[in-house]
ZAMARGU-4260 file (C-alpha; in steps of 0.2 Angstrom, whole numbers, plus 5000, padded with zeros to 4 digits):
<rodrens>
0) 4925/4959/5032 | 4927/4977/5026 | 4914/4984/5014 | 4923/4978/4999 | 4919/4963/4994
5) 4929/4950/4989 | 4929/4940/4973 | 4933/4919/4975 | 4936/4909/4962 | 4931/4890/4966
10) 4938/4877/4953 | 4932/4859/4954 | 4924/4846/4942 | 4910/4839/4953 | 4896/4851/4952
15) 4890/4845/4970 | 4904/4849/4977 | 4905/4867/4968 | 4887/4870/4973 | 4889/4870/4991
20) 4904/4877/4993 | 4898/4892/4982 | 4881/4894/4990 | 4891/4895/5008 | 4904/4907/5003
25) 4891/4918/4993 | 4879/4916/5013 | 4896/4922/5020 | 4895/4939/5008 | 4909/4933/4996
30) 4906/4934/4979 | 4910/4918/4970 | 4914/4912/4952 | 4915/4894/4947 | 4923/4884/4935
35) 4923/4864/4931 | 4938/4864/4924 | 4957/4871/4920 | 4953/4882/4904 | 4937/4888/4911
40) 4947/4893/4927 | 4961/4902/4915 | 4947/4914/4907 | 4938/4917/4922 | 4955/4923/4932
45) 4959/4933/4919 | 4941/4940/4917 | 4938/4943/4938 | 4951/4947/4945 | 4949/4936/4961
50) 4954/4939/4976 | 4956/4920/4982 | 4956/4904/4972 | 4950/4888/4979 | 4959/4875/4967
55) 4955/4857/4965 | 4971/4845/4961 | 4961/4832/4949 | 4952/4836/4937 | 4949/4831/4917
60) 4959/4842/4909 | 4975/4849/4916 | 4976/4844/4936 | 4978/4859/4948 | 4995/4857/4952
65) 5001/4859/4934 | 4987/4874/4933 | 4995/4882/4950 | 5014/4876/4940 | 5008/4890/4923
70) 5004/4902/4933 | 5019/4904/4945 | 5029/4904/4928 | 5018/4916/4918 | 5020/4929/4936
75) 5002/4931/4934 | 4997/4922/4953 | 4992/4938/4961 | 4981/4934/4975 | 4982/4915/4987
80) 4979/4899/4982 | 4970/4885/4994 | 4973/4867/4986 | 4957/4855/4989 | 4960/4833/4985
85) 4950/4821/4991 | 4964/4810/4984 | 4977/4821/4998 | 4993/4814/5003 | 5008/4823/5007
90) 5016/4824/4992 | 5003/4835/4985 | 5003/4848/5000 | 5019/4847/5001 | 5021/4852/4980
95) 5007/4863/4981 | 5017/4873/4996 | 5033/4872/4986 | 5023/4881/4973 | 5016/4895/4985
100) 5000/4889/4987 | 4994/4897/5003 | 4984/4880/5013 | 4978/4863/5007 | 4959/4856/5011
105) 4958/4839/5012 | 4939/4832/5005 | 4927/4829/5012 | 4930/4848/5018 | 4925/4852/5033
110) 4914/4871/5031 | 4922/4877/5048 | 4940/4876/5043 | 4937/4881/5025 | 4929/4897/5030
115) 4942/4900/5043 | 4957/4898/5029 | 4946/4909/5017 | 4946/4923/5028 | 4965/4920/5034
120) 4971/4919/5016 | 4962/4935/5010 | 4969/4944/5027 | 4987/4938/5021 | 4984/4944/5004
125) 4977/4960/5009 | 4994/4964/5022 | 5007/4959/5005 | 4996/4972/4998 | 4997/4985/5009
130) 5017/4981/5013 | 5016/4983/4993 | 5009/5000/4994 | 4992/4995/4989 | 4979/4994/5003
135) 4961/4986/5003 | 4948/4999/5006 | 4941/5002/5020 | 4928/5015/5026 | 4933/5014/5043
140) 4951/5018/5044 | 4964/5033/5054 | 4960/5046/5053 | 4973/5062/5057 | 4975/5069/5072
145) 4974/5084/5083 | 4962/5098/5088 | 4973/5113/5082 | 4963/5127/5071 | 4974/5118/5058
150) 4971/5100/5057 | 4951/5103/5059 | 4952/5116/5044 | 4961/5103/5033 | 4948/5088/5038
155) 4934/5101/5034 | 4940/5104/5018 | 4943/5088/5012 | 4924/5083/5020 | 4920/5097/5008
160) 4930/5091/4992 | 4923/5072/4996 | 4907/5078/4991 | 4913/5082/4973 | 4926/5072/4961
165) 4938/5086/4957 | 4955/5082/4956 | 4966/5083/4971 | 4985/5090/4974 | 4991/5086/4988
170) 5008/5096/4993 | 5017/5097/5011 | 5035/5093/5018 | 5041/5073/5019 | 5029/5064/5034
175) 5016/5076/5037 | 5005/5062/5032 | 4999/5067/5014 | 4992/5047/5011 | 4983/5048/5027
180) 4974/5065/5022 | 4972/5056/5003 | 4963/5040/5012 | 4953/5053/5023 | 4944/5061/5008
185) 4942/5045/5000 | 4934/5037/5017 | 4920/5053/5016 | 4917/5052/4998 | 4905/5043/4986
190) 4921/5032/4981 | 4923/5024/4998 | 4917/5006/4994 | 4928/5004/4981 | 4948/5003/4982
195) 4961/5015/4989 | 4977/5010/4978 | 4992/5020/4986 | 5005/5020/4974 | 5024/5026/4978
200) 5025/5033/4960 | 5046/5036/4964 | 5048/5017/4965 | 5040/5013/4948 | 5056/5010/4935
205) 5053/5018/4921 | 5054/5002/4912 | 5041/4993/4919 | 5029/5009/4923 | 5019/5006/4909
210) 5014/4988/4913 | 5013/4993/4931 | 4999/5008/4927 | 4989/5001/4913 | 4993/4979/4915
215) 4994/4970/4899 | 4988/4957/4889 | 4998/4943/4885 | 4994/4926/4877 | 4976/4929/4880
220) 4977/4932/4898 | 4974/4951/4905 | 4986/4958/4920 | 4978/4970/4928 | 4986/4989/4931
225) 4985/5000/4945 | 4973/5010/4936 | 4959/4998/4930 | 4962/4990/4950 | 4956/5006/4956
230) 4941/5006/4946 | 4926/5015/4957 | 4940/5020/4970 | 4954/5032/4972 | 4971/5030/4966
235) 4985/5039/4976 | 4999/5046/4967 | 5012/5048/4980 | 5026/5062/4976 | 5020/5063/4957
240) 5036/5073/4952 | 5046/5056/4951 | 5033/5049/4935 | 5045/5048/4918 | 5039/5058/4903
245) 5032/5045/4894 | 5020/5037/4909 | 5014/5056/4911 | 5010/5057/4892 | 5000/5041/4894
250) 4991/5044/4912 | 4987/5062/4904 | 4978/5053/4890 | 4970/5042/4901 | 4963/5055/4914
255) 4958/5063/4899 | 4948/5050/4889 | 4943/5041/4907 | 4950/5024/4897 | 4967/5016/4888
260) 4973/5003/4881 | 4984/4989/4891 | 5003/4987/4884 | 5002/4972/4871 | 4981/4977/4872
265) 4971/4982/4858 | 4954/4986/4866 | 4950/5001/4878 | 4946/5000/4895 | 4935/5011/4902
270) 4938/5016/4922 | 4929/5029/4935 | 4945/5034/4947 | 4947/5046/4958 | 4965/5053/4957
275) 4974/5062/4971 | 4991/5065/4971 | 5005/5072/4982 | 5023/5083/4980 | 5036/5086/4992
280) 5044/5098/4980 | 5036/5113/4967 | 5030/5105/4953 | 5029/5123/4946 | 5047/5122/4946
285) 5049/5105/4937 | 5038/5111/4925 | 5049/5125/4921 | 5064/5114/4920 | 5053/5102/4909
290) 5053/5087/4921 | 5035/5087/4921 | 5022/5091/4909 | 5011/5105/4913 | 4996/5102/4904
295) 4997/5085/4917 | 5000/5098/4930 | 4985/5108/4927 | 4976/5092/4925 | 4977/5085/4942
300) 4979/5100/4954 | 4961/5106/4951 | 4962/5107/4968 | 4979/5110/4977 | 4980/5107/4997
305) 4995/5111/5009 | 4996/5100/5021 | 5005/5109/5037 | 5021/5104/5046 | 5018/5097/5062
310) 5030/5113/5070 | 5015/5123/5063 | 5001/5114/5075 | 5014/5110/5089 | 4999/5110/5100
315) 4994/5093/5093 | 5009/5085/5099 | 5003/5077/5118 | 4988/5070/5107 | 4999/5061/5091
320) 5010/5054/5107 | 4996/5050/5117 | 4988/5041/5099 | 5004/5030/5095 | 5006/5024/5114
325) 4990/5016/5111 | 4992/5011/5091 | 5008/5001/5095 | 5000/4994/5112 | 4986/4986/5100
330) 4996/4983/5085 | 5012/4977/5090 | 5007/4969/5110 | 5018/4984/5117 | 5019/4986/5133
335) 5011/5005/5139 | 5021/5018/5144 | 5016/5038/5146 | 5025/5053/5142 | 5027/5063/5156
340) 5021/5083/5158 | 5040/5088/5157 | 5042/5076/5140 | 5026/5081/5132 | 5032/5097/5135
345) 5050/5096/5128 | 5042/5087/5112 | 5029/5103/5110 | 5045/5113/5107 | 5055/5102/5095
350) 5058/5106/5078 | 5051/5090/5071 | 5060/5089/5054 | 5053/5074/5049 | 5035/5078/5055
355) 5022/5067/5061 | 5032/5051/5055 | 5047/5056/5067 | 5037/5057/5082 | 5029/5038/5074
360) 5045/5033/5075 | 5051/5041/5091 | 5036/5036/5101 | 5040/5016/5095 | 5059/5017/5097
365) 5053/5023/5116 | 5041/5011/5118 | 5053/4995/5113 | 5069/5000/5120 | 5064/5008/5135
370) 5059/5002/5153 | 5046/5008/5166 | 5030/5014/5160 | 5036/5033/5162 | 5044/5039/5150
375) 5054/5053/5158 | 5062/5068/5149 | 5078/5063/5150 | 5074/5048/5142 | 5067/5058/5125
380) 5082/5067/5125 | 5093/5054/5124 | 5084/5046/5110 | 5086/5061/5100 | 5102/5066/5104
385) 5108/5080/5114 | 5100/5097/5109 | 5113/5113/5103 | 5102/5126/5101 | 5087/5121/5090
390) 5097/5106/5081 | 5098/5089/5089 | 5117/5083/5087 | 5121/5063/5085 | 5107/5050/5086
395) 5103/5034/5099 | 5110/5017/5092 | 5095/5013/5080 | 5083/5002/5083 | 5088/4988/5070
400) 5105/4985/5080 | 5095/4972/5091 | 5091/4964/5071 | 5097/4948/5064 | 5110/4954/5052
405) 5097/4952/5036 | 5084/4962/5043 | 5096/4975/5051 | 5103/4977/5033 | 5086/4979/5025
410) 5082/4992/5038 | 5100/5002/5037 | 5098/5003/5017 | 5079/5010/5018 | 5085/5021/5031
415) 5101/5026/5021 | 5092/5029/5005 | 5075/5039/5011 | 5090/5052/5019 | 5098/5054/5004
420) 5082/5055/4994 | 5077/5070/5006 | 5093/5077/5005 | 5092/5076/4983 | 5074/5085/4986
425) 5065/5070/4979 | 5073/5067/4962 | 5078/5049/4959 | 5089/5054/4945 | 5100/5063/4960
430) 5099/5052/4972 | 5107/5037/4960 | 5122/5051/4957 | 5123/5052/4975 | 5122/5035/4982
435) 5133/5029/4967 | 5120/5015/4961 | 5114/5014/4942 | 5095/5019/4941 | 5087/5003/4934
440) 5096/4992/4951 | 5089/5008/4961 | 5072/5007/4955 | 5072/4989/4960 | 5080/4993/4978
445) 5068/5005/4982 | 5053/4993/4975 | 5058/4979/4987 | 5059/4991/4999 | 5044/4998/5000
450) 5052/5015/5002 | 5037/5028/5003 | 5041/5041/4990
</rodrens>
């Protein structure tokens, strides 16, 4: 478990039973609330946070089905659900499935497999999170790579901001890795316990960006935003120049006053947040065309960082290979396969518009399509096209070709939308003029996406 840690929620009217499954969690280094019934379970959700909830189906007042029923419809279940009866049959599980609960204990509970579906629940939880944009801290994390003067003067740096809570501006090229950098300095700094909430600010409607940023209250139940969710952590404002006007008058305000109010809210939270925030394009300039407020500007680069091209550390380049052969061998059950002299060579040399991302992607592309555990020069060049001078001409068949239509769909439109996003130089107001889709069904497309903006 990492050094976060997590908040449970245990909801069952026999104190016995709530006893021992507490004290057990709490020995496991959870941290555990508990509540007899269905109202005293509604406030503490609301006043937690939890991370898990472990639900009873019968109890005096309002029987967990029903309970797990509200909050489906209210939108508000935003961490698993494990069902526990002593009354089980199949009917139950099967409704409490229906309903998205995550597993179903039957009582007596057996410890062993309660803490085993605990710890797979919060682990599924955490992975939506991070396909979501949002990851669970974690002290221990990857770092960026390379040994070039560059990389170890970038690292230093940010070792030497961590120490200090100024505000960090983050600006470099699409996939040179800004997050990674962000999640660095937050791994070295006092905020490292607490949460690193990565927010793809571009994929936020304008709509909904005030619920999203600051939650809201509603029928006497609290929603939680990004910012009071990254209470004592860091909060990572990816490609800040695609926040509307009126969330940057309210996150200005915020930053300023270290608190706010929730939408439909009439008391102000008080946070501690680190912000760091990215740009792939001058915010000097959209401050001069009056897309973005300056005194927001001045407010969060107290610090500004460029974060290199990976053409400017070539030299790093048989490392970052060498680093993903291994990453997608471990992560994904790849089989190995090494670059030869000839290919790390070639790669050293390519012009890598897409930055450390490309050769990410090149190295699995390689790795899945390919056979041998050589991977020859040939090989490379073909799956980046033939090379005219210093511009690489028609790529390989893509990857999601060998995809059930659904999920080759999926991939084509994130593909199709990130090049036109580069191309409109990271303004989502050109992009819906170019893609010919009307901006509140864009916002929605890039959301489910899970485009990195």
């Amino acid at each position: 478990m990492d050094t976060h840690t997590p908040r449970l929620l245990v909801v069952d009217d026999e104190p016995d039973i709530r006893r021992l499954v507490s004290e057990i969690l709490e020995d496991e280094g959870y941290e555990v609330a508990m509540a007899e019934d269905a109202e005293t379970a509604r406030q503490l959700k609301s006043k937690t946070n939890p991370n898990l909830i472990l639900l009873d189906i019968w109890m005096p007042d309002t029987d967990g089905i029903t309970l797990l029923k509200e909050w489906v419809a209210e939108d508000s279940l935003n961490c698993p659900v494990v069902m526990m009866s002593g009354h089980g049959s199949v009917e139950a599980a099967v409704e409490a499935t229906r309903l998205g609960a995550y597993d179903f204990l039957e009582k007596p509970l057996s410890m062993a497999k309660l803490l085993l579906i605990v710890e797979k629940a919060l682990e599924s939880s955490y992975l939506q999170w991070e396909n979501a944009g949002t990851s669970r801290p974690s002290a221990i994390d990857i770092e960026p790579v390379g040994k070039s003067a560059s990389v170890a003067r970038t690292k230093d740096q940010l070792k030497r901001l961590a120490q200090h809570d100024a505000r960090l501006l983050l600006v470099g090229e699409a996939g040179v890795g800004k997050e990674l950098y962000a999640r660095y300095l937050h791994n070295h700094s006092s905020h490292r316990d607490g949460p690193f909430i990565d927010v793809a600010v571009g994929s936020i409607s304008p709509e909904n960006s005030a619920v999203e940023f600051f939650g809201k209250e509603c029928g006497g139940k609290i929603y939680p935003g990004l910012l009071e969710r990254a209470h004592k952590g860091t909060l990572f404002l990816g490609e800040i120049a695609g926040m509307d006007k009126e969330t940057q008058l309210r996150l200005l305000s915020a930053l300023e006053s270290r608190s706010f109010l929730r939408v439909g809210g009439s008391e102000a939270v008080r946070v501690e947040v680190r912000v760091v925030a990215s740009t792939r394009i001058s915010l000097d300039e959209e401050v001069k065309s009056g897309r973005f407020r300056q005194d927001l500007y001045y407010l969060l680069n107290e610090v500004t960082m460029e974060i290199p091209p990976l053409r400017a550390h070539s030299e790093d380049v048989p490392a970052l290979l060498s680093f993903y052969v291994d990453y997608f061998v471990s992560q994904d059950k790849l089989g190995f396969r090494r670059f030869s002299m000839a290919a790390q060579n070639f790669l050293r040399n390519y012009c890598w518009r897409g930055n450390v991302r490309e050769l990410k992607n090149l190295v699995q592309r390689l790795m899945i399509l390919g056979v041998g555990e050589d991977i020859e020069l040939e090989e490379v060049k073909s799956a980046l096209g033939s090379v005219m001078g210093d511009m690489a001409m028609a790529p390989s068949v893509p990857d999601f070709f060998n995809l059930p239509l659904k999920e080759a769909r999926d991939h084509f439109e994130k593909a199709y939308l990130e090049y036109h996003f580069e191309r409109t130089g990271g303004s989502v107001a050109k992009l819906s003029a170019a893609v010919g889709m009307e901006r509140t069904h864009l916002y929605r497309k890039l959301h489910s996406l899970n485009i990195k903006l």
